[in-house]
C-alpha positions as CSV (number, residue, x, y, z in Angstrom):
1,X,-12.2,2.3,39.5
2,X,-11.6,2.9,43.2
3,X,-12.4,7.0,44.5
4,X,-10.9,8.3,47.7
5,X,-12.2,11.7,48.5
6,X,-9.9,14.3,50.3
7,X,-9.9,17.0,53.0
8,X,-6.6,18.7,52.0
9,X,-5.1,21.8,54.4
10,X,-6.7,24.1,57.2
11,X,-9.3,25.0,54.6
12,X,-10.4,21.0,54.4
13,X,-10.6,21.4,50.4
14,X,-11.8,18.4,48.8
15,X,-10.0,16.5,46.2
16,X,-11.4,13.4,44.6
17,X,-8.7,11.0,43.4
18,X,-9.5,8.1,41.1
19,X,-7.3,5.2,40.3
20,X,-7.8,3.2,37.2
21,X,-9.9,5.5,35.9
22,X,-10.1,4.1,32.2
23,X,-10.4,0.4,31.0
24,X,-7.7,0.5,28.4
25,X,-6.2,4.2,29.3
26,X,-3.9,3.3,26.7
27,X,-6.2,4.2,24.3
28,X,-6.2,7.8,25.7
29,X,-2.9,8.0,24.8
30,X,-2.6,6.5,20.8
31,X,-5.8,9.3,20.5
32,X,-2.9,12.2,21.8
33,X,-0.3,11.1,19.8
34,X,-2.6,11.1,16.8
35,X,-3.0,15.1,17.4
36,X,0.7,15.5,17.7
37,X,2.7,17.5,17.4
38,X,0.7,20.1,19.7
39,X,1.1,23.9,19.5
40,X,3.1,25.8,22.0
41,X,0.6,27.6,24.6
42,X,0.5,31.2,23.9
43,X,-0.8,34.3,26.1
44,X,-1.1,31.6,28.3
45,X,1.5,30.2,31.8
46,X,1.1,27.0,31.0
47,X,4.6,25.6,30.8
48,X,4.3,23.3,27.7
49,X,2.0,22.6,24.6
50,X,-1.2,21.8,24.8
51,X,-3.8,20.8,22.1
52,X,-7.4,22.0,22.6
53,X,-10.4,19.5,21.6
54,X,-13.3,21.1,20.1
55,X,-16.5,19.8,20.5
56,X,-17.2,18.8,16.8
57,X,-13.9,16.5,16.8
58,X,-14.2,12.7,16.9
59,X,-11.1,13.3,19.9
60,X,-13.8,14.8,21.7
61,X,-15.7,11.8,22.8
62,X,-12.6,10.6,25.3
63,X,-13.4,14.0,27.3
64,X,-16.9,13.7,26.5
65,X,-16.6,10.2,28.4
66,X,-14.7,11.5,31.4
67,X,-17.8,13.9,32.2
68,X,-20.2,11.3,31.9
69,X,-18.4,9.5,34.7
70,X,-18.4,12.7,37.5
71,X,-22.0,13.8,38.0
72,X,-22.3,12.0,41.0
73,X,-18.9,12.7,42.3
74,X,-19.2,16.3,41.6
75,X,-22.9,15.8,43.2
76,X,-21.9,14.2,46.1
77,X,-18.8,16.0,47.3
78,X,-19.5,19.5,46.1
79,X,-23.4,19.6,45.4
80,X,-23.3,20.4,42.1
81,X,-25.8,19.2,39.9
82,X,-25.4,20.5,36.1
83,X,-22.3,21.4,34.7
84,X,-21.0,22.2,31.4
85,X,-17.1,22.1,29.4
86,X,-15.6,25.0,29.1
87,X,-12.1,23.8,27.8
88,X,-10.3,20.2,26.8
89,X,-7.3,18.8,25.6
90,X,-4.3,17.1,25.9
91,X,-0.9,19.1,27.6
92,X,3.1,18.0,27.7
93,X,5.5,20.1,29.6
94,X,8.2,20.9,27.7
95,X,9.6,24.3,28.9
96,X,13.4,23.6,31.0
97,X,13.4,25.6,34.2
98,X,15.7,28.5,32.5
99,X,12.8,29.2,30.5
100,X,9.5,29.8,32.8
101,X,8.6,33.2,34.1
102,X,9.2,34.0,37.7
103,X,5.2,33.7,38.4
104,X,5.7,30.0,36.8
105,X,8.2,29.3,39.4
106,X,5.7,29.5,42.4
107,X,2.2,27.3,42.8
108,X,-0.8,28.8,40.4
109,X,-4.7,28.8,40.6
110,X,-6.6,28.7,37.3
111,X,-9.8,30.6,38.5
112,X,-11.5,32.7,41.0
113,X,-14.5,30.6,41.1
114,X,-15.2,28.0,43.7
115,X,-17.6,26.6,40.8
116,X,-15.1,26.1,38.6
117,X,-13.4,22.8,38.6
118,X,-10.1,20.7,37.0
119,X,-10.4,17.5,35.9
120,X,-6.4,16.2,35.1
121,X,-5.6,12.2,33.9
122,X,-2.7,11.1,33.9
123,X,-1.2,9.5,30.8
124,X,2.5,9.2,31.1
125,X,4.2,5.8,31.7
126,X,6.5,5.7,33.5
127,X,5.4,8.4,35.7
128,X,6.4,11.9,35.0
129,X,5.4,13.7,38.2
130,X,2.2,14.4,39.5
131,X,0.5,17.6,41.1
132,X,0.7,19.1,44.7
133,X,-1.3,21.7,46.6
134,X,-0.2,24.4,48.5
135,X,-0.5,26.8,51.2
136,X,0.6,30.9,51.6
137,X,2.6,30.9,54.7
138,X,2.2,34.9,54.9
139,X,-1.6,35.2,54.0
140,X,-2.5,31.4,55.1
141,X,-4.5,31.4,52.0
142,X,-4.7,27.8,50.0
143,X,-7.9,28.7,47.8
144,X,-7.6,31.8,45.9
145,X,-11.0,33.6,45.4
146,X,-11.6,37.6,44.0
147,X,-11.5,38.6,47.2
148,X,-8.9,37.4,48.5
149,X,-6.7,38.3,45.7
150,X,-5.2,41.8,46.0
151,X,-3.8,40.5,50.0
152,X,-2.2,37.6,47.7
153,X,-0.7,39.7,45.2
154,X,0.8,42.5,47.9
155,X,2.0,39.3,50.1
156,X,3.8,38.1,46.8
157,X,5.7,41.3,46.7
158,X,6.5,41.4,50.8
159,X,7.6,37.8,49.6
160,X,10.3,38.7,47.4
161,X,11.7,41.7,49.0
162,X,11.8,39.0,52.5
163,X,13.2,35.9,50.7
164,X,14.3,37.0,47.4
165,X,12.9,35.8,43.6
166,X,12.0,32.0,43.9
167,X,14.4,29.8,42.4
168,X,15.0,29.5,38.8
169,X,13.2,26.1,38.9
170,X,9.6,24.4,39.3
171,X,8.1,24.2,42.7
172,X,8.6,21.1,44.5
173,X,8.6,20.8,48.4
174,X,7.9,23.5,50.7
175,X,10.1,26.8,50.3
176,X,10.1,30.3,52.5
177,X,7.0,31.4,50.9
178,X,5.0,28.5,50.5
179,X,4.1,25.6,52.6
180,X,3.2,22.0,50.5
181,X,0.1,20.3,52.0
182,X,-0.7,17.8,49.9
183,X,1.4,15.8,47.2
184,X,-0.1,12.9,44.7
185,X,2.2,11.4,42.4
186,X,1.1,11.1,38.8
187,X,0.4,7.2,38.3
188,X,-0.6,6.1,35.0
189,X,-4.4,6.2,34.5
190,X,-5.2,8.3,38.0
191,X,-7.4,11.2,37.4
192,X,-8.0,13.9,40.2
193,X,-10.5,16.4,40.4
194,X,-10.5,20.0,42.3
195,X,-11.7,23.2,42.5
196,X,-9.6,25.0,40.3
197,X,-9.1,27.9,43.0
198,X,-6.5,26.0,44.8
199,X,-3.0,26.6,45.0
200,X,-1.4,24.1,42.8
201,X,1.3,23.2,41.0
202,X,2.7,20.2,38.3
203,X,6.0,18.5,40.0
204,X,8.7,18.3,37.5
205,X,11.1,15.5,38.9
206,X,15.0,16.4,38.6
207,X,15.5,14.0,35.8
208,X,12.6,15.4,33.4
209,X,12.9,15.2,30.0
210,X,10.4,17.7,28.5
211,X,9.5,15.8,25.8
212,X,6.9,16.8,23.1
213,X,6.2,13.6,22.2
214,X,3.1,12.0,23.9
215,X,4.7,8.4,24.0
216,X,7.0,10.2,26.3
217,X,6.5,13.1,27.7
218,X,4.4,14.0,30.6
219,X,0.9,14.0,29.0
220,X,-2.2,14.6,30.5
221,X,-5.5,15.0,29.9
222,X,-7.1,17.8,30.7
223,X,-10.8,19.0,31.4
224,X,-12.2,22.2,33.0
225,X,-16.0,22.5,33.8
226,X,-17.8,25.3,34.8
227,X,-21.0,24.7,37.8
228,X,-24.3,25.9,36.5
């Protein structure tokens, strides 16, 4: 494994990026496709399907694994010292760009909580796009918190009546609204970790395929883990 921390924007956010994360990552992958084919995501933006890993499943112990390895990364670079999972599973994105929601077509945060944190591996090979950050031209905010939140949401709506609805398309470079600060492509058996307050979102290259079939598609793992 070789881990390169990150200081990412004017806010100096720190993302930890780990390359051949896994031994035999491939492994990771057979264990998805033997939970196939996984249910569409409802009441939920996530643009895909996704299959959620319960604790008392023998699929469990790949996730199990990856938190095992962080303690002293998540020490280290954030101070925290305990943590527990509060959600796991595999993900494919399968919806086109004619069928996300307008708030799918601009960079997301998952939580309010600087203690909350994302763990995403990367399983598709070839590469299938990976994940950048972003900043708010209008607020300058890249990290999301309850606070800062109803300035974000009124800056949305100056957005729109400025610039227009975004794009019928995933984010990709910078547009008028948003400015991209920080790009890593989604090489096979790289895992990043980040506070799950950031401004982020999945790159979906022109020639996707949205394929639901873990072999193919754009799988990742997927861990979120809550400070205590």
């Amino acid at each position: 494994m070789k881990i390169q921390v990150h200081e990412v924007g004017r806010e100096r956010s720190r993302i930890v990026m780990i390359e051949d994360f896994m031994e035999d990552a491939g492994q990771a992958v057979e264990l998805a496709a033997s939970l196939a084919p996984f249910p569409r995501v409802a009441n939920h933006y996530y643009p895909g399907q996704r299959r959620l890993v319960a604790g008392n499943e023998p699929a469990f112990a790949y996730f199990d694994w990856i938190c095992r390895a962080l303690p002293q990364i998540l020490s280290e670079v954030w101070g925290v010292r305990r943590f527990q999972i509060t959600e796991a599973g595999f993900s494919l994105v399968t919806q086109r760009p004619r069928e996300i929601q307008m708030i799918q077509r601009i960079p997301h945060f998952d939580t309010f909580d600087l203690g909350n944190f994302a763990v995403l591996h990367y399983l598709s090979r070839p590469e299938k796009g990976g994940t950048s950050f972003y900043r708010h031209r209008r607020t300058g905010f890249e990290v999301i918190t309850a606070d800062r939140h109803p300035r974000f949401r009124a800056a949305l709506d100056e957005d729109v009546r400025a610039y227009g609805p975004p794009a019928e398309a995933y984010i990709g470079d910078s547009t008028p609204a948003f400015e991209r600060i920080a790009d890593y492509e989604g090489r096979f058996n790289r895992l990043l970790v980040y506070q799950g307050a950031l401004l982020h979102s999945g790159q979906i290259p022109d020639d996707f395929d949205f394929s639901a079939d873990p072999h193919t598609g754009r799988l990742t793992g997927n861990v979120f883990l809550s400070a205590r």
